[in-house]
C-alpha positions as CSV (number, residue, x, y, z in Angstrom):
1,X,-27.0,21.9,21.8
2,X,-24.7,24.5,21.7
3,X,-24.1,26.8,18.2
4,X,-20.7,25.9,18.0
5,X,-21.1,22.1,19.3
6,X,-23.5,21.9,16.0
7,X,-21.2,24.0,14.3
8,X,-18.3,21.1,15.1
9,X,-20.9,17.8,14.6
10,X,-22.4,19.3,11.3
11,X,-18.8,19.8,9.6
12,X,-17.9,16.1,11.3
13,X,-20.5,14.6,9.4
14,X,-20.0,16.4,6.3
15,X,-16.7,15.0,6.2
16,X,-17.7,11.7,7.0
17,X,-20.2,12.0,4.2
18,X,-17.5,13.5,1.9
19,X,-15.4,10.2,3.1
20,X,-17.5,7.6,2.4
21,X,-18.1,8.8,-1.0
22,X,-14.7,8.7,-2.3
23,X,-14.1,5.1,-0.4
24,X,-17.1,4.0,-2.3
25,X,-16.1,5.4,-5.6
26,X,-12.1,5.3,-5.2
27,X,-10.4,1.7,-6.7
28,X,-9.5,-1.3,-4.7
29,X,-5.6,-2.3,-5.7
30,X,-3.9,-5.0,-4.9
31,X,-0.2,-3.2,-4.5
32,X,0.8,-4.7,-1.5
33,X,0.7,-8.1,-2.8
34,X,4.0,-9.9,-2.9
35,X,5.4,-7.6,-0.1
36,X,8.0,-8.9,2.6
37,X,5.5,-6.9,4.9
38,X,2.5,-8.8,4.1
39,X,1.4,-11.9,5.8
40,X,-1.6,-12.7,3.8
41,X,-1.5,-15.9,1.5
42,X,-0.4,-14.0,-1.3
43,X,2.6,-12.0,0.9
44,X,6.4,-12.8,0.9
45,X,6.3,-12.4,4.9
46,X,7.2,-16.2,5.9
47,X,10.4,-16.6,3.0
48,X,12.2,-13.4,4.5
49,X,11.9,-14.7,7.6
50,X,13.1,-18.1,6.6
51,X,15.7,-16.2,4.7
52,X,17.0,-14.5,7.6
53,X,16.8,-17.9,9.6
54,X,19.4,-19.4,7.4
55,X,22.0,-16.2,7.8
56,X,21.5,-14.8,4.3
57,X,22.4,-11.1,3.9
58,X,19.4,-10.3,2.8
59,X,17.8,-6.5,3.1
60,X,14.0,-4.6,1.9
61,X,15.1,-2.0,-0.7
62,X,12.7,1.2,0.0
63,X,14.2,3.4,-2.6
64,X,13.8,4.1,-6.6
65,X,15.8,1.7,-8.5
66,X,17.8,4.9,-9.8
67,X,19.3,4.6,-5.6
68,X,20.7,0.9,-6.2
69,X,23.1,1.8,-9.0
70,X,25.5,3.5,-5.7
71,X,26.0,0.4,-4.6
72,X,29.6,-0.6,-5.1
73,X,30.1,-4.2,-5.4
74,X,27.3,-6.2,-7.7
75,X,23.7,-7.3,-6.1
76,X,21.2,-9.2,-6.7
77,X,17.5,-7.0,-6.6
78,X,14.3,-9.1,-6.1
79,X,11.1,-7.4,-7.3
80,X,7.7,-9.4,-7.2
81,X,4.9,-7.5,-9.2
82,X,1.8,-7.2,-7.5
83,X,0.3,-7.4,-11.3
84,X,1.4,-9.1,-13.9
85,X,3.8,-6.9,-16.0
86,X,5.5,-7.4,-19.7
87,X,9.1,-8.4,-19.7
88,X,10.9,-5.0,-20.4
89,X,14.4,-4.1,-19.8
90,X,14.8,-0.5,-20.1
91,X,18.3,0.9,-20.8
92,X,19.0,1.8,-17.0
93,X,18.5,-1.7,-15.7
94,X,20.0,-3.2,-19.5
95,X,23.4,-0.9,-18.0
96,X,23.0,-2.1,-14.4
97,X,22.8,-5.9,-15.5
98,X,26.0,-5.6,-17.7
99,X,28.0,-4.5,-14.3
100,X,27.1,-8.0,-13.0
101,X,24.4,-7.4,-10.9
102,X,21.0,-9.8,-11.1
103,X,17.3,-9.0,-11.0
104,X,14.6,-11.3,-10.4
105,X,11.7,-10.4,-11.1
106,X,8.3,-12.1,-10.3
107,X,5.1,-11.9,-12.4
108,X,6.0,-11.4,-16.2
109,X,2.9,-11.7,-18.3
110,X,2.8,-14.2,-21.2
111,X,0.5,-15.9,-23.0
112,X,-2.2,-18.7,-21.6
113,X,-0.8,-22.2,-22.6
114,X,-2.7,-25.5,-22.5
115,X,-1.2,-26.5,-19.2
116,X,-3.1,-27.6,-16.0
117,X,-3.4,-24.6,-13.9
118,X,-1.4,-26.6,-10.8
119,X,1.3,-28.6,-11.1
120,X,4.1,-29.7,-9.3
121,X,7.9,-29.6,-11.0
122,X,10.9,-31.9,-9.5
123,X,13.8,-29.8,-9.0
124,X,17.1,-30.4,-7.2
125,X,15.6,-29.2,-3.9
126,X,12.2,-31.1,-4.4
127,X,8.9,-30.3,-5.8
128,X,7.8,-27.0,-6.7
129,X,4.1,-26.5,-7.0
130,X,3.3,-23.8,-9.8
131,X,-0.1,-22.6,-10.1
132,X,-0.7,-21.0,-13.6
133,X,-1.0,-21.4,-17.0
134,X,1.2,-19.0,-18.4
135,X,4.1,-20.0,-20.1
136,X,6.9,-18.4,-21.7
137,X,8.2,-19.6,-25.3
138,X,12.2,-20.8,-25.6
139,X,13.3,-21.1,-29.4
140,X,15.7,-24.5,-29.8
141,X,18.7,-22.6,-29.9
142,X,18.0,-20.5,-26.7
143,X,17.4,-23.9,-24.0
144,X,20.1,-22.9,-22.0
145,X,17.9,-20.2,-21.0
146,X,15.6,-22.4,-19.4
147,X,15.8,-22.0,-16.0
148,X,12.2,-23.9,-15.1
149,X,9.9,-25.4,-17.2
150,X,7.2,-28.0,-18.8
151,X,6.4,-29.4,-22.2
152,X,4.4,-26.5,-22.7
153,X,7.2,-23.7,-21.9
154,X,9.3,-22.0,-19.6
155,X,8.2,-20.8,-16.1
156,X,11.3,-19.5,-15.5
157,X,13.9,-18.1,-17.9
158,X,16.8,-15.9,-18.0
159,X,18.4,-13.3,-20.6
160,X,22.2,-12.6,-20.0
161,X,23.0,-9.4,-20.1
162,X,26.9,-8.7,-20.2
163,X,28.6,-9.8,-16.6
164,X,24.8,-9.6,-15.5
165,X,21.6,-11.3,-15.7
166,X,18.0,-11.1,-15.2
167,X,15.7,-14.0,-14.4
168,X,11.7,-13.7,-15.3
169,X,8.8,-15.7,-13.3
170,X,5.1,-16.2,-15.2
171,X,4.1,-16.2,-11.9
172,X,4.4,-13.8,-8.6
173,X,3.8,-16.5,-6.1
174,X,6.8,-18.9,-6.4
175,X,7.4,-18.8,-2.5
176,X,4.2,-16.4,-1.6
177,X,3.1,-17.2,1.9
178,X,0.6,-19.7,0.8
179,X,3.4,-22.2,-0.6
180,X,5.2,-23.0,2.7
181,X,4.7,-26.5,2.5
182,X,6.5,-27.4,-1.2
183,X,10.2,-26.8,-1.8
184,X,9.3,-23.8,-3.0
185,X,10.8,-21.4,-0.3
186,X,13.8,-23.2,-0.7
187,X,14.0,-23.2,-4.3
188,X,13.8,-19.7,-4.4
189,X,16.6,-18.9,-1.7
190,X,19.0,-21.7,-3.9
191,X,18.0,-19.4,-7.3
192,X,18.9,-15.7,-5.4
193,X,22.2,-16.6,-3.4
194,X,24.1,-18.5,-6.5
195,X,26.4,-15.6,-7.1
196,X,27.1,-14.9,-3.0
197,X,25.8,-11.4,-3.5
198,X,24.0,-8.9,-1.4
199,X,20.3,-9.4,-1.7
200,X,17.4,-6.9,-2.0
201,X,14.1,-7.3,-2.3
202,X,12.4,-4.5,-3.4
203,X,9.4,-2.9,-1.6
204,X,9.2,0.3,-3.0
205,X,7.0,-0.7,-6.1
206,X,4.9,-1.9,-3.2
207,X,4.5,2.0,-1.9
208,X,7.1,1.2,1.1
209,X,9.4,4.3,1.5
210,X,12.3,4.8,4.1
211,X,12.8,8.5,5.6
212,X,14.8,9.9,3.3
213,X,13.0,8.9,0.7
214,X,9.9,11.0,1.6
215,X,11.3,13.7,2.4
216,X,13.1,13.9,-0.9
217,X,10.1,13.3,-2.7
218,X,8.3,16.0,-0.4
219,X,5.6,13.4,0.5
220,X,6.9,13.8,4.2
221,X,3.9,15.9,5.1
222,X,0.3,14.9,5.6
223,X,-0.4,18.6,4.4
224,X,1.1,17.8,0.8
225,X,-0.6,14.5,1.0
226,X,-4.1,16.0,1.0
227,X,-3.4,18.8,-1.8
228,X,-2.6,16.2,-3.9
229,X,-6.1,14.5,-3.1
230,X,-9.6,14.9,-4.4
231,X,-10.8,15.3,-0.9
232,X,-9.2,18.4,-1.0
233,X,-10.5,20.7,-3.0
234,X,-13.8,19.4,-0.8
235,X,-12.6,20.1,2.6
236,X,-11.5,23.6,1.5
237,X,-15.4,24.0,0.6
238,X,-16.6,22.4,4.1
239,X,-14.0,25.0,5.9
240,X,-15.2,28.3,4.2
241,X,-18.9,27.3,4.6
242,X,-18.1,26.7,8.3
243,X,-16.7,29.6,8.5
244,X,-19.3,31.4,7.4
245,X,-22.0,30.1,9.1
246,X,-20.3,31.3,12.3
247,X,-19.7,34.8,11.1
248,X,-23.5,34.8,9.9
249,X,-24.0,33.6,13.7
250,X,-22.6,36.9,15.6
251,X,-23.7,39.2,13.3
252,X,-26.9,40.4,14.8
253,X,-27.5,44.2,12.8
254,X,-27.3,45.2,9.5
255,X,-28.7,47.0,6.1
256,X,-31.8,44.4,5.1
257,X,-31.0,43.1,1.8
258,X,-33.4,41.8,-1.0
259,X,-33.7,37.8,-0.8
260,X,-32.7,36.3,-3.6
261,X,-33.8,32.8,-4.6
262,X,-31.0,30.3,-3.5
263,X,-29.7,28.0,-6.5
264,X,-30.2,24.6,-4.9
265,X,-26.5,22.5,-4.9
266,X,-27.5,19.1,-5.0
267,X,-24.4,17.7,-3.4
268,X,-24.6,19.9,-0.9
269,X,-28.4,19.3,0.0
270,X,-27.6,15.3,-0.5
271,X,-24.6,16.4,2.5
272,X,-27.0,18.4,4.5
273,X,-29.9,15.7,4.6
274,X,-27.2,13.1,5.2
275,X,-25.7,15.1,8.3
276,X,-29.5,15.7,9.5
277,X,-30.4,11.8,10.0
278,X,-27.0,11.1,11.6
279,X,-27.5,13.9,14.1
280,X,-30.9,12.6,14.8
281,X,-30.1,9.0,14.9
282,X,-26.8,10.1,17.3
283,X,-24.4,7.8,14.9
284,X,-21.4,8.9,16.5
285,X,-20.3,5.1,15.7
286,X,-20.5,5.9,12.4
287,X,-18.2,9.0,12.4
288,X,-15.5,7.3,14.2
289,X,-15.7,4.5,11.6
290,X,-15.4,6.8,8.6
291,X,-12.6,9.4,10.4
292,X,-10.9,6.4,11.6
293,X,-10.3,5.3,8.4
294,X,-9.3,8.5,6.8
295,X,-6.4,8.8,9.7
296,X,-5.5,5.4,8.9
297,X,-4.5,5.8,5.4
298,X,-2.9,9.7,6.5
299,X,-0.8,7.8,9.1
300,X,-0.1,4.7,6.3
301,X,1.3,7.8,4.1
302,X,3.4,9.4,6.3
303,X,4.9,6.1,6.8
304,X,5.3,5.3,2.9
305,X,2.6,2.4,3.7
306,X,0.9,3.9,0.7
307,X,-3.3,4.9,0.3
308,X,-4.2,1.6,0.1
309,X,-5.5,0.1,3.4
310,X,-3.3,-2.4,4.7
311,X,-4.0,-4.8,7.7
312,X,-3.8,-3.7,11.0
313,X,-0.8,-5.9,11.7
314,X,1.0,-4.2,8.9
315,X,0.6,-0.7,10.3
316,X,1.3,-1.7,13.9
317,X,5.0,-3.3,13.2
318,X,5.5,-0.2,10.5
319,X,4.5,2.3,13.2
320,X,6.6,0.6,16.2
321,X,9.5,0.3,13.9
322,X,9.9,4.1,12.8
323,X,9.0,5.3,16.1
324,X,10.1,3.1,18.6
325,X,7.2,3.2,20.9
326,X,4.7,0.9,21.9
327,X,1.6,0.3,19.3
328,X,-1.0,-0.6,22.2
329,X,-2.4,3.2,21.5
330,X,-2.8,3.1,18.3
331,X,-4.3,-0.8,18.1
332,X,-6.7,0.5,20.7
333,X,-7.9,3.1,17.8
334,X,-7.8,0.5,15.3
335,X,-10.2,-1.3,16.7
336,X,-12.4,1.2,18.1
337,X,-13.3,1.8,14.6
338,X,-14.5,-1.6,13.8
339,X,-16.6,-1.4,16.9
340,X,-20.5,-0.3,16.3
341,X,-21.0,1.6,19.8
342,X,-22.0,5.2,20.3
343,X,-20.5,7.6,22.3
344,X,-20.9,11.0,23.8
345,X,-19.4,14.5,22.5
346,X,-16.7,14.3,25.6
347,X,-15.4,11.0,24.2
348,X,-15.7,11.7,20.5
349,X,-13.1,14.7,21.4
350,X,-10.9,12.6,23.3
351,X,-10.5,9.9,20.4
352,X,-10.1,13.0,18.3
353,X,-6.7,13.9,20.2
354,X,-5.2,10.4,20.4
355,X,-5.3,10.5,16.6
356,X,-3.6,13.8,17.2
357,X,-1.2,12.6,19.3
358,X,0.0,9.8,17.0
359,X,0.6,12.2,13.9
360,X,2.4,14.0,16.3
361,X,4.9,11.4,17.0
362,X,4.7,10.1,13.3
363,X,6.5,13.9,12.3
């Protein structure tokens, strides 16, 4: 093999080595959870597509919440927490509400009650299956806040807050994906188009980010991206050793020098020996697998999909939305890196470029 073609495979594999450590050791979230974008079970996919099926002027918000105060006539801003969060009104949104606009928001955290974990609620529209055990507490003289509830407490509530209002869920997956077969899709769409506003639902908190956005935020490159990660300060390292090893390479005279003994870098040995039993075994398969899913999450950030891996189908209508091109390329390199196959230097390049390719389209 060539110097350089080792050169190339040994800084591949460091990398990849580099990669899978920090997959290993990075935490898992669950931020997409409750997204419009999501089709999982615990997505809101299927209700904003049964939302647009009825003609509802309904829209995904991909801006800070500080955007939404332009808007000039009152609206009514969804958010569905992909964690449970406390209910907290800061002074921003307290202002907001007293215009007349009207948040809902999804997954408030109160206390465990003594309830049965699923249960089913008769409402105006039909039965509304609820599965937790949270409830929140109404004082006798505040029932006409009770928007949904039990023996044990409210479900859902709502504080009044000048010509405004905000309504609060104990639970995120009123009409999640999973609930299409209860009048709970339809329950929902009755509770967010009572005042005939504009509706948002917002899918910023879930790391989705129009154009504008990123650029303002100067998140638009992948270069800022990886500064702002630990792989960083790692890859700098890989570079400069690589660099040196093919300047040590061409230099062929010189003054002798006294041989010192080397201090040994344990991560960097742990790197090396990694590297060696790849090259040997020829697990190219391997190296697409781990590079593959490094370009995935750059490509997710330049599209404001967030560094959380999201499902393929996710990316793909993203991708074919901001760009306007055919995903068949970039499912094709999706899958290639859930294959286990090997393949030669030649076509390890040539999957290199198509990844090149597709950031060049994605700027």
């Amino acid at each position: 093999m060539k110097p350089l073609n080792r050169f190339a495979w040994w800084g591949a594999i460091a990398i990849a080595a580099i990669i899978l450590l920090t997959l290993l050791a990075a935490p898992q979230t669950l931020i997409n959870h409750g997204s419009t974008y999501n089709r999982s079970p615990s997505g809101y996919g299927a209700w904003y597509t049964f939302m647009q099926a009825k003609g509802v002027n309904i829209q995904r918000w991909q801006k800070p919440f500080d955007d939404i105060v332009s808007q000039k006539t009152p609206v009514t801003l969804i958010q569905v927490n992909s964690a449970l969060k406390a209910p907290f009104i800061s002074s921003e949104k307290k202002e907001w509400l007293e215009k007349g606009n009207t948040l809902v928001e999804l997954g408030i955290k109160e206390p465990v009650s003594g309830a049965e974990f699923s249960s089913n609620l008769a409402t105006s529209v039909g039965d509304v299956k609820i599965d937790t055990t949270r409830r929140h507490i109404i004082m006798n003289q505040q029932q006409e806040n009770l928007v949904l509830g039990d023996r044990f407490g409210a479900i859902l509530w709502q504080e009044n807050h000048g010509k405004g209002k905000v309504i609060f869920a104990t639970t995120s997956n009123l009409a999640a994906n999973a609930y299409q077969d209860n009048a709970n899709f339809e329950y929902l769409a009755n509770l967010v188009t009572k005042n005939h506003q504009q509706i948002f639902v917002d899918e910023y908190i879930h790391g989705y980010k129009d154009q504008s956005t990123r650029a303002k935020e100067g998140k638009d490159s992948l270069l800022s991206y990886f500064t702002k990660t630990p792989l960083f300060p790692a890859l700098i390292q890989v570079g400069v050793l690589l660099l040196v090893l093919i300047w040590a390479e061409n230099q062929r005279f010189g003054q002798p020098v006294t041989l010192q003994t080397p201090v040994i870098d344990n991560s960097q040995a742990y790197i090396q020996a990694l590297a060696g039993v790849l090259q040997k075994a020829e697990a190219s398969d391997f190296v697409i697998e781990m590079l593959g899913k490094q370009e995935q999450i750059q490509l997710q950030k330049a599209l404001g999909l967030g560094n959380t891996p999201v499902e393929p189908s996710i990316l793909l209508t993203v991708w074919a939305e901001k760009t306007g091109l055919s995903a068949d390329e970039l499912n094709s390199l999706l899958a290639s890196q859930n294959k286990k196959h090997r393949i030669n230097e030649q076509q390890l390049l040539t999957w290199l470029q198509k990844w090149q390719n597709i950031r060049k389209v994605n700027h």
